[in-house]
Every structure is written in C-alpha cells, then in structure tokens.
C-alpha positions as CSV (number, residue, x, y, z in Angstrom):
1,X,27.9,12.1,13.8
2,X,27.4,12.4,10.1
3,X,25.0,14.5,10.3
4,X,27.1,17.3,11.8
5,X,29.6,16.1,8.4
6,X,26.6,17.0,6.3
7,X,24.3,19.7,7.8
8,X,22.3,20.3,4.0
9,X,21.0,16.7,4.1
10,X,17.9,15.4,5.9
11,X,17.7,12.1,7.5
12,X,15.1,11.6,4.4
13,X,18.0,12.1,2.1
14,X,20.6,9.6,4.1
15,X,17.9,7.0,4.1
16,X,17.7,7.5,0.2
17,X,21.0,7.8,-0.3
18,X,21.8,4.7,1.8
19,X,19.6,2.9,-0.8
20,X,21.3,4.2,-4.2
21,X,24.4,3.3,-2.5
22,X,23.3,-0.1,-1.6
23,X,22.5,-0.7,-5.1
24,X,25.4,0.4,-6.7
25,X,28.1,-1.1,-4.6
26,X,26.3,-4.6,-5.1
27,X,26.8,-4.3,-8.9
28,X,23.1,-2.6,-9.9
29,X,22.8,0.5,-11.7
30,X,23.6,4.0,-11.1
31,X,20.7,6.1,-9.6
32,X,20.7,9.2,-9.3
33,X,20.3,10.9,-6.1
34,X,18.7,14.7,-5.6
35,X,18.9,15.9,-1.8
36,X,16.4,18.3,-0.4
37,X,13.6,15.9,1.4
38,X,12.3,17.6,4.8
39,X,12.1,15.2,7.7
40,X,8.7,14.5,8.9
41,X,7.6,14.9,13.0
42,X,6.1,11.4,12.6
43,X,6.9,8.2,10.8
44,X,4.6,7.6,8.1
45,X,1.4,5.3,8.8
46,X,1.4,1.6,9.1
47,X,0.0,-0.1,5.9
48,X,1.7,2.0,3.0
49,X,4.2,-0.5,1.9
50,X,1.9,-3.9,-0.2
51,X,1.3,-6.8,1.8
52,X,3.5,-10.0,0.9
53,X,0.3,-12.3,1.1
54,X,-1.7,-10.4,-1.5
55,X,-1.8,-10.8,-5.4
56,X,-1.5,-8.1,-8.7
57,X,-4.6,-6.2,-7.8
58,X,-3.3,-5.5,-4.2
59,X,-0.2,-4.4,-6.1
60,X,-1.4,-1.7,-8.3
61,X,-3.9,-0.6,-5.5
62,X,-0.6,-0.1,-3.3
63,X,1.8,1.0,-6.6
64,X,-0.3,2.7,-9.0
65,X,-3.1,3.7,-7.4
66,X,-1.8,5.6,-4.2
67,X,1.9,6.3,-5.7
68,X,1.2,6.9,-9.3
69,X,3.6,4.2,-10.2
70,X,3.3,1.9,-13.6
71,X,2.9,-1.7,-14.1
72,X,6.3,-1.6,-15.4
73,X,7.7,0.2,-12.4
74,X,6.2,-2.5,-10.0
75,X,8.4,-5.2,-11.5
76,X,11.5,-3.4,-11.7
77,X,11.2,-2.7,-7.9
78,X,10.3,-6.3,-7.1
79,X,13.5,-6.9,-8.9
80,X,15.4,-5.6,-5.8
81,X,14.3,-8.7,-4.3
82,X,17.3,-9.6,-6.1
83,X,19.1,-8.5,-2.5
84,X,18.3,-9.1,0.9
85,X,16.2,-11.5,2.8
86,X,13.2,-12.0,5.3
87,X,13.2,-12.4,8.4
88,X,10.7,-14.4,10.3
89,X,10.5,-12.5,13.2
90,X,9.8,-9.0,10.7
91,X,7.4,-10.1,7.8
92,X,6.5,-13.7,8.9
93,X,8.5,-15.0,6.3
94,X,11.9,-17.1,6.0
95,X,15.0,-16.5,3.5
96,X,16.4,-15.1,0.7
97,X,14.8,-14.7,-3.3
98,X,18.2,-15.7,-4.6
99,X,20.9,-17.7,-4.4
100,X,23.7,-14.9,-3.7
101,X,21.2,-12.0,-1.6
102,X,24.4,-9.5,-1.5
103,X,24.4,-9.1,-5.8
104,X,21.8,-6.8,-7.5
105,X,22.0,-8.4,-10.8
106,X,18.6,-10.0,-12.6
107,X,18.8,-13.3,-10.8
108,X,15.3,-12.6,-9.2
109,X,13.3,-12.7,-12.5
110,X,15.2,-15.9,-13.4
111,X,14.7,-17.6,-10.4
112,X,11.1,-16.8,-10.2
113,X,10.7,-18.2,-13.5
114,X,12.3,-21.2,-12.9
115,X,10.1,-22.0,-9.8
116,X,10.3,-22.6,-6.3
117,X,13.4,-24.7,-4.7
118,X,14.5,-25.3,-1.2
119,X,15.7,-22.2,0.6
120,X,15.1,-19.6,-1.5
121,X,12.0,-17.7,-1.1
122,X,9.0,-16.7,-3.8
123,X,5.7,-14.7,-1.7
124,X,2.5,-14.8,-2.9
125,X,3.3,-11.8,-4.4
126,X,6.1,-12.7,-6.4
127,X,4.3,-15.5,-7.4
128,X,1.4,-12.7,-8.5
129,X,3.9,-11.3,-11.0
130,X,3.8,-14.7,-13.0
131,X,0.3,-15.3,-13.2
132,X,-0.7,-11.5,-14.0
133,X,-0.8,-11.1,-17.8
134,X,0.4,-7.3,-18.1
135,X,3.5,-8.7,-15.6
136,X,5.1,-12.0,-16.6
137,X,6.1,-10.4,-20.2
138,X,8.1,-8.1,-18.0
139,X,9.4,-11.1,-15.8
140,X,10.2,-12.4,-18.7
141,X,12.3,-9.7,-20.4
142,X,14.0,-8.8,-17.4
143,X,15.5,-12.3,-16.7
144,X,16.5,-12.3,-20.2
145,X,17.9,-9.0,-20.5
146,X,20.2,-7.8,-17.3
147,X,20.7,-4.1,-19.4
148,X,17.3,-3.9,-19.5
149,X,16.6,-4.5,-16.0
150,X,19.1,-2.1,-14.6
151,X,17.4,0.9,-16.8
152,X,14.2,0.3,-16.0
153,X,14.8,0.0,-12.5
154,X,17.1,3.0,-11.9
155,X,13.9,4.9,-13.8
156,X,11.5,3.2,-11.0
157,X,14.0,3.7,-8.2
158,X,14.4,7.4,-8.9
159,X,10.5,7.7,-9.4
160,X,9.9,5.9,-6.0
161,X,12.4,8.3,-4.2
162,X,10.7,11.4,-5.3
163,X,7.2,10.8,-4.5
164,X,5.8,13.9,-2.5
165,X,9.2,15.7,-3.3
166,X,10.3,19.0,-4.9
167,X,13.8,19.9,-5.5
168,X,15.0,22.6,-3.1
C-alpha cells in the first residue's frame, strides 16, 4: 500500500496531493503542495461544502465567512468546474460544465458567459456568479485571460488546502 511507500504523509496529505496532481496533469497550474496534515478520528460534518441550489450570499456565508476565503478566491475555485462532472445519483444533478471535463483550462468562465446549451451543466450557483456584481467582473477576466486564471487559482487552491493547518 502506498501508505507503507510513504510513512511521513497522512491520508489528509494523499487526498491533497491527489488534487494538485489532478490539476496539473490536466494542463492547470502548478500548486504547491506542503505535507504535515493529521488525520482526523471522524470525517468532517455534513453541510460544510455550499449547496448547488443556493445563490452569492450562500457562497460567501460557506467561503468567506466560515473559511476566511475572498470573493476572488470563490471564483477561481468554481473555475475547477472546468473538470469533472455530476452525477445524479450524488448531488441531484446531470453532466459536465464543459465541453472537454478532463482539461483544466478557463473554458468554465467562457462557457458560463456564453449561456446555457444542451448537455453541459450551469447550477444555480454558477449561475449566482453572473448575476452577483463583485463576481461577473471576475467571470469576466478569467474567460478572457487563461494566465490569469491559473494564478489566481493556484493562490485559492493553496489557501483552501491549508485551512486549519500548520506546517509540521
């Protein structure tokens, strides 16, 4: 097991690292990655993450004021929508964000812009990130500007990762 490979990192770390990784081998940016994170007895509690239904306000009550996150943060990490999909039978919801869900590139912002069309997915809060006035400038920027994007977002990424952590 890897874990045996690599006794100085917690499952905390492979589940952060797993993430950088994912993001850099799909063509994102670089993040960087500090181990050190204790395991915890018990999986965190339900409700933490924001809820998909729910609009800006819900979003900085779940990013800024429980995490300590910016607005600026919040859309960079919505831009990892930019890979993956949902799954019904999950989050009640059906599909990718983008057109290739196994690039990280800026794709999101642009298609989120451009509106909604058949088979690719935008939830209410994506949609929230439009009609907020402190986000859509940020939407805007990052579909315009990939560079930009990347650097923000490997800034957010690292900033998510580290919450509740101190370097060994």
């Amino acid at each position: 097991p890897i874990r045996e490979q690599f006794p100085t990192l917690s499952y905390a770390d492979f589940h952060q690292l797993a993430g950088v990784v994912a993001v850099e081998v799909t063509g994102g940016p670089d993040v960087p990655f500090h181990p050190g994170r204790e395991d915890k007895p018990e999986p965190p509690v339900e409700g933490r993450l924001p809820d998909a239904t729910k609009g800006s306000d819900h979003l900085r009550d779940v990013f800024v004021k429980q995490m300590g996150l910016s607005d600026k943060d919040i859309v960079a990490l919505s831009g990892a929508h930019t890979l993956g999909r949902c799954h019904k039978e999950r989050s009640g919801f059906e599909g990718p964000w983008t057109a290739n869900p196994l690039i990280f590139d800026n794709s999101y912002f642009k298609e989120l812009l451009s509106g909604e069309k058949e088979g690719l997915l935008q939830l209410p809060s994506d949609k929230a990130l439009l009609s907020d006035p402190a986000f859509r400038p940020l939407v805007e920027k990052y579909a315009a500007d990939e560079d930009a994007f990347f650097a923000d977002y490997a800034e957010a990424h690292l900033k998510l990762s580290e919450l509740g952590f101190a370097e060994a």
